[in-house]
MMTF fields as JSON, N, C-alpha, C and O atoms, coordinates in Angstrom:
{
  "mmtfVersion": "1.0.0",
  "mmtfProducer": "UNKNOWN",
  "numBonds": 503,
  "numAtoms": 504,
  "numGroups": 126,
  "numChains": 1,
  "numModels": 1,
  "chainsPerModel": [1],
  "groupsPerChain": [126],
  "chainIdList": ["A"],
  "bondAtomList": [4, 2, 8, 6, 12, 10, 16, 14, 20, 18, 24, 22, 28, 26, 32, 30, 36, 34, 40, 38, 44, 42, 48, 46, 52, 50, 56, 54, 60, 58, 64, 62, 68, 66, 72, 70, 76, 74, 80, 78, 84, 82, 88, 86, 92, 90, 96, 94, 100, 98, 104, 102, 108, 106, 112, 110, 116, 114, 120, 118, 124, 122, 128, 126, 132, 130, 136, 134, 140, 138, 144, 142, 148, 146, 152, 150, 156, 154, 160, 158, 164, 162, 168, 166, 172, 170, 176, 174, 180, 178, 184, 182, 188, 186, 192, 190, 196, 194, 200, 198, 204, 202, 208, 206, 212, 210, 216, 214, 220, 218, 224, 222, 228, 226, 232, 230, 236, 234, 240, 238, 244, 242, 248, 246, 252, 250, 256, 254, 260, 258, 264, 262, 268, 266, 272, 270, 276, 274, 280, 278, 284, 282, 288, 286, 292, 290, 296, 294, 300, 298, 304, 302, 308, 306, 312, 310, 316, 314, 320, 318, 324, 322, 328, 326, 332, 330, 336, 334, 340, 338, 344, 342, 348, 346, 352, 350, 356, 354, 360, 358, 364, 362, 368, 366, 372, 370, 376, 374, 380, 378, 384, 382, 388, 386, 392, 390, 396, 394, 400, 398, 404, 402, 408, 406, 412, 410, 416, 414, 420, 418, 424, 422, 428, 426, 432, 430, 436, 434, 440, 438, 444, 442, 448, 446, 452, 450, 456, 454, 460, 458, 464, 462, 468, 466, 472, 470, 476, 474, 480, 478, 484, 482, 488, 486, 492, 490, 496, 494, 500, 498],
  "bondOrderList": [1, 1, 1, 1, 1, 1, 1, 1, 1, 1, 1, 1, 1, 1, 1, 1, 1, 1, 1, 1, 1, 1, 1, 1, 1, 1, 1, 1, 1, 1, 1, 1, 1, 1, 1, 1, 1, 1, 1, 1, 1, 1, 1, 1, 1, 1, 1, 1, 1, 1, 1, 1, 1, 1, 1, 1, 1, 1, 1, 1, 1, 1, 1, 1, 1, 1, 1, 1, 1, 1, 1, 1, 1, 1, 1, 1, 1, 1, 1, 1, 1, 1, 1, 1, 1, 1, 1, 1, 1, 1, 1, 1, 1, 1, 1, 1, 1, 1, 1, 1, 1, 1, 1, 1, 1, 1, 1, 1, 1, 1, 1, 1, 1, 1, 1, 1, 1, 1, 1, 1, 1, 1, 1, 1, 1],
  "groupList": [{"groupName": "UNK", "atomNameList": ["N", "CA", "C", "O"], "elementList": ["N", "C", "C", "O"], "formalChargeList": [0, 0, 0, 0], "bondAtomList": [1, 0, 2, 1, 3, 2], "bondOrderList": [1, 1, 2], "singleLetterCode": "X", "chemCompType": "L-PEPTIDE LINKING"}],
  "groupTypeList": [0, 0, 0, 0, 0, 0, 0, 0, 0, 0, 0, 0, 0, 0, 0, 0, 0, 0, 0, 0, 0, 0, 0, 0, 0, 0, 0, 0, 0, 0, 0, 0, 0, 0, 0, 0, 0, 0, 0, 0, 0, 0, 0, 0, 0, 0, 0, 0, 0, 0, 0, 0, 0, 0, 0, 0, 0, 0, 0, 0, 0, 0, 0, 0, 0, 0, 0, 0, 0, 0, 0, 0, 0, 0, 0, 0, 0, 0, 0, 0, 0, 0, 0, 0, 0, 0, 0, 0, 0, 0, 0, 0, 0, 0, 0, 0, 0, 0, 0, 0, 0, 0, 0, 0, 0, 0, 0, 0, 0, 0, 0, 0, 0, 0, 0, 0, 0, 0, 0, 0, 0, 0, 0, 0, 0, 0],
  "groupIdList": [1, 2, 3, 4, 5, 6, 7, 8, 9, 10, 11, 12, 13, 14, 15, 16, 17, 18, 19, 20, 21, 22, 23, 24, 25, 26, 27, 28, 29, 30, 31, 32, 33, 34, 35, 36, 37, 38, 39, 40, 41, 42, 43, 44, 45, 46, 47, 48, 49, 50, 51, 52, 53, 54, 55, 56, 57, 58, 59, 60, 61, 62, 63, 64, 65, 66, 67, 68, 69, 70, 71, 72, 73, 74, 75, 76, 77, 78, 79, 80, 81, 82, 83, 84, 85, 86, 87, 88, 89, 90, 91, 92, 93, 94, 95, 96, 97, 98, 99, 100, 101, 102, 103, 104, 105, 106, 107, 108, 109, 110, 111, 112, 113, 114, 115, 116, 117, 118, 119, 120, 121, 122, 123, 124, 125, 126],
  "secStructList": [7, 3, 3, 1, 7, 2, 2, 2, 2, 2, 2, 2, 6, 7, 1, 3, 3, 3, 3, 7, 4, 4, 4, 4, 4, 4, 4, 4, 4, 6, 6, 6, 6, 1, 1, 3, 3, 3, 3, 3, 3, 1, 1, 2, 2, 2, 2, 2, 2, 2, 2, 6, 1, 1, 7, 1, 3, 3, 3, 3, 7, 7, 1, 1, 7, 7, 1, 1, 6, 6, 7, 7, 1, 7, 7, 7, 2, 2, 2, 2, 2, 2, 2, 2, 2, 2, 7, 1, 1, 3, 3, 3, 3, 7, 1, 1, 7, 1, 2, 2, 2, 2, 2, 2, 2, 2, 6, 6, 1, 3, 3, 7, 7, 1, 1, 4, 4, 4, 4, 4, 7, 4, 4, 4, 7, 7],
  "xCoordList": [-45.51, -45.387, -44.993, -44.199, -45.418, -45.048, -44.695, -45.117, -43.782, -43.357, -43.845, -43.816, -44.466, -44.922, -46.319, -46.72, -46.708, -47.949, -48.907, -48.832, -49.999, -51.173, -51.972, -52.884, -51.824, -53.083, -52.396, -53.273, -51.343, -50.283, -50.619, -51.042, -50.472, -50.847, -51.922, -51.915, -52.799, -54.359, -54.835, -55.598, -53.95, -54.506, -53.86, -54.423, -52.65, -51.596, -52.402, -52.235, -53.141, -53.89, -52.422, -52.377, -51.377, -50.146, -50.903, -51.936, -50.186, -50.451, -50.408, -51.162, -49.471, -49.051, -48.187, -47.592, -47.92, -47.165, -46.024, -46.203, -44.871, -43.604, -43.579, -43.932, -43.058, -43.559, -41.847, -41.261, -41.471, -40.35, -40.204, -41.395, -39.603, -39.624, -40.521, -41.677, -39.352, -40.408, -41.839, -42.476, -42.474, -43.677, -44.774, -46.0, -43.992, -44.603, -46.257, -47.028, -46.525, -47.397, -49.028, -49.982, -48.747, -48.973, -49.313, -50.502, -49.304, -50.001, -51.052, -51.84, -51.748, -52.777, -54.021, -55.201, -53.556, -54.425, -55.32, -56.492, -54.229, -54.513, -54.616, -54.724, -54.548, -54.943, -56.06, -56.744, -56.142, -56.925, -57.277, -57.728, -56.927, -57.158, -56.523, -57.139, -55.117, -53.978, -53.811, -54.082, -53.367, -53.114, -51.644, -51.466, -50.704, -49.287, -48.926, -48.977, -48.722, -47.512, -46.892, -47.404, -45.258, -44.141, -43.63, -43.84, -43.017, -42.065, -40.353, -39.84, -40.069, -38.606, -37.842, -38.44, -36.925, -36.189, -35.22, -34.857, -34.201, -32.517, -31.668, -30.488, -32.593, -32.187, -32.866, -33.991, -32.012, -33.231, -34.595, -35.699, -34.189, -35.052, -35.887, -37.018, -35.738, -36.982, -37.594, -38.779, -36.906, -37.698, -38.735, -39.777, -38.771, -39.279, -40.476, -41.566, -40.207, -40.995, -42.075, -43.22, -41.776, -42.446, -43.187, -44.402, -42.494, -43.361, -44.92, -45.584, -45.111, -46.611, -47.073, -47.622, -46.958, -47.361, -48.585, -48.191, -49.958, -50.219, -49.614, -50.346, -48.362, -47.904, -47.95, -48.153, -47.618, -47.343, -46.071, -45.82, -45.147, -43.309, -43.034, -43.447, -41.695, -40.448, -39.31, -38.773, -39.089, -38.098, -36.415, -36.26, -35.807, -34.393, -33.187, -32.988, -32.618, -30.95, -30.578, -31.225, -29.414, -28.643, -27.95, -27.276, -27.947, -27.283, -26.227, -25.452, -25.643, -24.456, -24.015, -24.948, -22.878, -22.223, -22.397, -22.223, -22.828, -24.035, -23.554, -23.002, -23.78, -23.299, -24.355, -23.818, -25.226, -26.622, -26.274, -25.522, -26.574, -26.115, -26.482, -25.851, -28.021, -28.777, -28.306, -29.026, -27.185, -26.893, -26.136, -25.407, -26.509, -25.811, -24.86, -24.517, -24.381, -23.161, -23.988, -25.217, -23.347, -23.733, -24.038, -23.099, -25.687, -25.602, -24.866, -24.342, -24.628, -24.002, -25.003, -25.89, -24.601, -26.08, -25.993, -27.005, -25.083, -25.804, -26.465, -27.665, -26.082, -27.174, -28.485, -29.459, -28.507, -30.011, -30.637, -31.768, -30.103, -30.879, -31.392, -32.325, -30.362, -30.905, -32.51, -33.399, -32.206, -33.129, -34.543, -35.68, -34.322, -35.523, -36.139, -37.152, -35.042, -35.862, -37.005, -38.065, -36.405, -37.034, -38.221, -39.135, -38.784, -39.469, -40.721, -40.735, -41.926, -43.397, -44.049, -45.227, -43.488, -43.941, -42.701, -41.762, -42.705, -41.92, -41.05, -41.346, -39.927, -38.613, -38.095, -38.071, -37.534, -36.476, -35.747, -35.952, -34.434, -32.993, -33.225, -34.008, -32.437, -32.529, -30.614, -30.117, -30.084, -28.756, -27.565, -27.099, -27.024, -25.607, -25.922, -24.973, -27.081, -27.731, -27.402, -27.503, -26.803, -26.279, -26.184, -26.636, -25.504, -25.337, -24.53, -25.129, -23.52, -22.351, -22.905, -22.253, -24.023, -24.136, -25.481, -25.634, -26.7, -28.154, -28.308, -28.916, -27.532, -28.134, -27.766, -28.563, -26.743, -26.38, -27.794, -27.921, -28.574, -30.28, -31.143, -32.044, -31.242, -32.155, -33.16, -34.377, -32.354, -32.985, -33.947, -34.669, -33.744, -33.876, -35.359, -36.371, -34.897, -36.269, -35.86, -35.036, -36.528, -36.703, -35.86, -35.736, -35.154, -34.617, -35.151, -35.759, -34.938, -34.564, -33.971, -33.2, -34.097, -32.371, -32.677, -33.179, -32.361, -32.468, -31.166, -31.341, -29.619, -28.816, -28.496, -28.346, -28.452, -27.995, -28.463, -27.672, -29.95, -30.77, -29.863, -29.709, -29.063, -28.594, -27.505, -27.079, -27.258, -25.896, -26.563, -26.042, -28.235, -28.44, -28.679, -29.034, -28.503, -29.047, -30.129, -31.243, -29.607, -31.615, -32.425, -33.58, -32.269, -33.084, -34.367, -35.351, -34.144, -34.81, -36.114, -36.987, -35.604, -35.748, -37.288, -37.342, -38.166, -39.675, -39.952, -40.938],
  "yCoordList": [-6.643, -5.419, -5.757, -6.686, -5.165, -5.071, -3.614, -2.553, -3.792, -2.663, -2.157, -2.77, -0.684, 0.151, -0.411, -0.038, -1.582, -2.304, -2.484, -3.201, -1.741, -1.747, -2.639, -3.213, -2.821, -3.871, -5.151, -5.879, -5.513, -6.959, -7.266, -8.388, -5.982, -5.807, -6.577, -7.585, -6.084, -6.421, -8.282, -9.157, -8.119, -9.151, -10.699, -11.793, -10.401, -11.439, -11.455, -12.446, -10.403, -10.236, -9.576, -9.57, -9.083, -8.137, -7.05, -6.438, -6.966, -6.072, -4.34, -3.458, -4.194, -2.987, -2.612, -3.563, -1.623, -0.974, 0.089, 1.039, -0.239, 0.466, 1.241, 0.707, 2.71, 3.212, 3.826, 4.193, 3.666, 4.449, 6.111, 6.386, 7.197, 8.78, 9.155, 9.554, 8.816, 9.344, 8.966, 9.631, 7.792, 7.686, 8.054, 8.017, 8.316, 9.132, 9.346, 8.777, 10.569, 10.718, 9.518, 9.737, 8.776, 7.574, 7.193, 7.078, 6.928, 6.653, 7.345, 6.481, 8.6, 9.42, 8.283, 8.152, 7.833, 7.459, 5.819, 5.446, 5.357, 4.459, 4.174, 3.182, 5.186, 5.921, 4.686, 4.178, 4.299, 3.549, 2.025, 1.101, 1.982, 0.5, -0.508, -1.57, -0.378, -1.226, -0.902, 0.153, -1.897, -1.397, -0.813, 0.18, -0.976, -0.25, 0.732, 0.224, 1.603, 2.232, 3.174, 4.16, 2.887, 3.622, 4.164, 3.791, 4.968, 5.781, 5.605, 5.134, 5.774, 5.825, 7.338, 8.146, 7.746, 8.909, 8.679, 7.538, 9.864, 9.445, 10.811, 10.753, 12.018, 12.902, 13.159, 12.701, 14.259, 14.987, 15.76, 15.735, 16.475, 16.864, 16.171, 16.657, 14.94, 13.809, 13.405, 13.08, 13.426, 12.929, 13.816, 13.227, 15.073, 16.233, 16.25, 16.658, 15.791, 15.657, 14.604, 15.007, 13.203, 11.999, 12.269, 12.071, 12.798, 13.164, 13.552, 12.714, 14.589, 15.19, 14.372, 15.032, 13.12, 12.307, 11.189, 10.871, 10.618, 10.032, 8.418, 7.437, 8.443, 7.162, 7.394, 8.381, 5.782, 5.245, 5.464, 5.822, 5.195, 5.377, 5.159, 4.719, 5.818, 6.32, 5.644, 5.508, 5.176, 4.306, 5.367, 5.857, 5.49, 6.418, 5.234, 4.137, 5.92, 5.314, 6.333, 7.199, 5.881, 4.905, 5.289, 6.313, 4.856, 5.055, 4.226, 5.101, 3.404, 2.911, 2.597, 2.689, 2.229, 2.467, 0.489, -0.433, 0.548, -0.708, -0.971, -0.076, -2.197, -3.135, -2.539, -2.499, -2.279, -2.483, -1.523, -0.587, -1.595, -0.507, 0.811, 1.739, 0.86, 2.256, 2.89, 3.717, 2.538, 2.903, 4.331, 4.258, 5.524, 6.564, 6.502, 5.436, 7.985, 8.639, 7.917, 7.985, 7.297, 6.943, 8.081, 8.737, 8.416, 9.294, 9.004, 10.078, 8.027, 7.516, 7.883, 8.736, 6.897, 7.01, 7.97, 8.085, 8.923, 10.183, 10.783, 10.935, 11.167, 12.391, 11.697, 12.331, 10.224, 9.165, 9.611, 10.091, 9.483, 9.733, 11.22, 11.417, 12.468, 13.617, 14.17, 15.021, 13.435, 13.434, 12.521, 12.77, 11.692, 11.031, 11.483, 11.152, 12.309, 12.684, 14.252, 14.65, 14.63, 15.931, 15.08, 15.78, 14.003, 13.393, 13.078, 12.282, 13.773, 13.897, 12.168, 12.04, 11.437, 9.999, 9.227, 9.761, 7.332, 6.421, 6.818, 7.31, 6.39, 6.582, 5.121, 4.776, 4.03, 2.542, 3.465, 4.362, 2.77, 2.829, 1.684, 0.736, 1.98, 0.926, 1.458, 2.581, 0.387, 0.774, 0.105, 0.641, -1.242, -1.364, -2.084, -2.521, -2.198, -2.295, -3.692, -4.175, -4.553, -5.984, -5.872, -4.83, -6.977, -7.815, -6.234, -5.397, -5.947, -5.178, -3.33, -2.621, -2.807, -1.724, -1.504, -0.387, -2.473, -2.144, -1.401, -0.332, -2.166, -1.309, -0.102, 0.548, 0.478, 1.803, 3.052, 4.236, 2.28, 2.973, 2.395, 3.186, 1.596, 0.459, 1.508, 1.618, 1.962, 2.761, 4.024, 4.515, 4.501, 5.691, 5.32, 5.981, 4.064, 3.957, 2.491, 1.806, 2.198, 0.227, 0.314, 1.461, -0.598, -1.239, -2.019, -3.083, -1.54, -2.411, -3.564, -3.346, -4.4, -5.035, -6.104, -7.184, -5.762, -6.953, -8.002, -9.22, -7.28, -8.379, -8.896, -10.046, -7.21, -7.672, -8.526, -9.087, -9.224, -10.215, -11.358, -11.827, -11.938, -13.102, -12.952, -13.964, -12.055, -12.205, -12.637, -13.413, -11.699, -12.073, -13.974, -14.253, -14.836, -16.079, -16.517, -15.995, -18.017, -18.483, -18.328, -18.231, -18.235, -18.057, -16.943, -17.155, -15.961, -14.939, -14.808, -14.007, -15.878, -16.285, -16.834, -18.062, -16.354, -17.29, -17.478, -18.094],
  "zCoordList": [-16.518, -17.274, -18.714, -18.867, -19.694, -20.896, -21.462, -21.003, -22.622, -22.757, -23.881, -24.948, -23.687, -24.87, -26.095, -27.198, -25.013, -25.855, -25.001, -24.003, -25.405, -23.88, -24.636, -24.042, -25.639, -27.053, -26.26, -25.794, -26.046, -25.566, -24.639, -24.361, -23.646, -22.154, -21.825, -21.12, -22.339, -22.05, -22.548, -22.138, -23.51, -24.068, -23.413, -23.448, -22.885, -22.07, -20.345, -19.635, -19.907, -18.682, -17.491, -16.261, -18.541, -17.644, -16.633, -16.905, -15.484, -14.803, -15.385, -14.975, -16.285, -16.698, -17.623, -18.131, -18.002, -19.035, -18.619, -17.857, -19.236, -19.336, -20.795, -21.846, -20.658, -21.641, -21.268, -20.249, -22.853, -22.806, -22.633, -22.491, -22.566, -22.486, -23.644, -23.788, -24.501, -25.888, -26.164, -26.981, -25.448, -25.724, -24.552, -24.446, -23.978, -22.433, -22.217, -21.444, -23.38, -23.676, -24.311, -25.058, -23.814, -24.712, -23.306, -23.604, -22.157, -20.825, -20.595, -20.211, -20.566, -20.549, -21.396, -21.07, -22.122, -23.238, -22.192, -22.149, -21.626, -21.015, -19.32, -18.6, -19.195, -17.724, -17.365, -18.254, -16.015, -15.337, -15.931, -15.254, -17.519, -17.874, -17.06, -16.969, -16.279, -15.65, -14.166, -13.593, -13.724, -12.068, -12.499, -11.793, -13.218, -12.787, -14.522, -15.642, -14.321, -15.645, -15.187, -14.658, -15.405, -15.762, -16.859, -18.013, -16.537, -17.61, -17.461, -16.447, -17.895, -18.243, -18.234, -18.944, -17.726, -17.615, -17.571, -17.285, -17.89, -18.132, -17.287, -16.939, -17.069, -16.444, -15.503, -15.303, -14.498, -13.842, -14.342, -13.796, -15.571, -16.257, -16.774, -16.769, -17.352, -17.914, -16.464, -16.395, -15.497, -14.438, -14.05, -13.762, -13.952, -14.14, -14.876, -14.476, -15.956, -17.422, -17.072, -16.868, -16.983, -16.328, -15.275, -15.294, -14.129, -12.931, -13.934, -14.544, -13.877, -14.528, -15.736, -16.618, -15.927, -16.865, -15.965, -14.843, -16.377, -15.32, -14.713, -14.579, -14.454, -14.288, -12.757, -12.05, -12.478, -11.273, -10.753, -9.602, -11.797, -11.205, -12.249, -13.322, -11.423, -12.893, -12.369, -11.269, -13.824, -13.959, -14.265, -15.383, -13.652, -13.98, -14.142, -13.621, -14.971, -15.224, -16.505, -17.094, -16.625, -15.931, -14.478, -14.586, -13.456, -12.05, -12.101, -12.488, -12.044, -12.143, -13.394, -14.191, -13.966, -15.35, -15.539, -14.742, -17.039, -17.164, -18.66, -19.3, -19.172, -20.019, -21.416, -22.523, -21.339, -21.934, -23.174, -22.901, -24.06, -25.25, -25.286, -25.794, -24.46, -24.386, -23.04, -22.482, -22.546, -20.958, -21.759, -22.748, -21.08, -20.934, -19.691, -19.18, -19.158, -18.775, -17.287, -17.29, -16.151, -15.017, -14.013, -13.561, -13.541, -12.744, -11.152, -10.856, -10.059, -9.325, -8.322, -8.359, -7.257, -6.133, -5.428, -4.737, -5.216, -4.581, -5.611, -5.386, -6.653, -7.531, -7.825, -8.231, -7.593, -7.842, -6.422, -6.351, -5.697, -4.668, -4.173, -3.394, -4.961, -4.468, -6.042, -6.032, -6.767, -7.641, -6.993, -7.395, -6.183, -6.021, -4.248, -3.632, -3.917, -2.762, -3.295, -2.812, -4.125, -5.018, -5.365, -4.93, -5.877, -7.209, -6.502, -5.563, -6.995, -6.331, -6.71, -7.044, -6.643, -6.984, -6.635, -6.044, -7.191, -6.616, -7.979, -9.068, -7.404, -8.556, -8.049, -6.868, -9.571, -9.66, -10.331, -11.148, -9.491, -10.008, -11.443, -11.376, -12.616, -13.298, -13.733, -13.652, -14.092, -14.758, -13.981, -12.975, -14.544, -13.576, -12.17, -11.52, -11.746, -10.079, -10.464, -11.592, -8.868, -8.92, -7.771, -7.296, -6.747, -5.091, -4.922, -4.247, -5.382, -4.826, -4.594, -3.828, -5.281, -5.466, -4.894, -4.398, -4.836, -4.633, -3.662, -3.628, -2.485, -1.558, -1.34, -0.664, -1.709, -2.137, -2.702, -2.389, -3.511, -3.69, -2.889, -2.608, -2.504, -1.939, -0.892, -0.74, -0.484, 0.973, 0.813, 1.68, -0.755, -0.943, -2.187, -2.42, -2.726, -3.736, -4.046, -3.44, -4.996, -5.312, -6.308, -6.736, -6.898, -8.107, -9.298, -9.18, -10.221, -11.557, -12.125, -13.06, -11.88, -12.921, -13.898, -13.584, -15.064, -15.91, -16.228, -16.233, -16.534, -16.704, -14.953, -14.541, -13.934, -13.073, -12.597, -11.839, -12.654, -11.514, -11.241, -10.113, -12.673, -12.787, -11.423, -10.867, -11.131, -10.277, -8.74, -7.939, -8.523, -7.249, -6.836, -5.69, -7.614, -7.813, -7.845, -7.804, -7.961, -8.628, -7.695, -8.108, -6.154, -5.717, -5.471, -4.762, -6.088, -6.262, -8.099, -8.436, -8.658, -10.117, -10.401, -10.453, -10.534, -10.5, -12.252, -12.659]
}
């Protein structure tokens, strides 16, 4: 996946594109070029918003309270999960997710993690 560059995308032979909220609109355009694109959401309401966008899955956070500078107010895994049993497509937890908390979403939809990966060890690391 690459983010917010379908010109990159294409040209690296990436499976797909991550498109932040605000550029949402900006997947329609590239509809069917990729096997995968997501969106990004921060509420129930952006999830809302994303849903009717043509992506594959939505990316939500923050769900647990997270290091990252763009991390908002932590929604916590029950309100992640009553948002993603509502959500007409696949919903990732992204936000805070590490060894101690995953499976807490795990059951309910897939995960995210960029600082957390380091914690699951190298063995998971390609």
């Amino acid at each position: 996946m690459v983010g917010a560059d379908p010109e990159l995308a294409a040209k690296v032979g990436a499976d797909g594109v991550h498109w932040p909220y605000r550029q949402r609109s900006r997947a329609r355009r590239w509809q069917s070029r990729f096997a995968l694109q997501t969106v990004s959401a921060h509420s129930g309401r952006e999830l809302r918003v994303a849903a009717r966008v043509p992506v594959d899955a939505v990316l939500l956070s923050t769900v647990f309270a997270s290091r990252s500078a763009s991390a908002g107010a932590a929604l916590g895994a029950l309100r992640f999960r009553i948002l993603v049993e509502a959500a007409p497509l696949p919903v990732y937890a992204l936000g805070g997710i590490g060894p101690g908390n995953a499976g807490r979403v795990a059951g309910a939809a897939g995960f995210a993690a960029a600082d957390g990966m380091a914690a699951f060890g190298p063995e998971i690391r390609t």
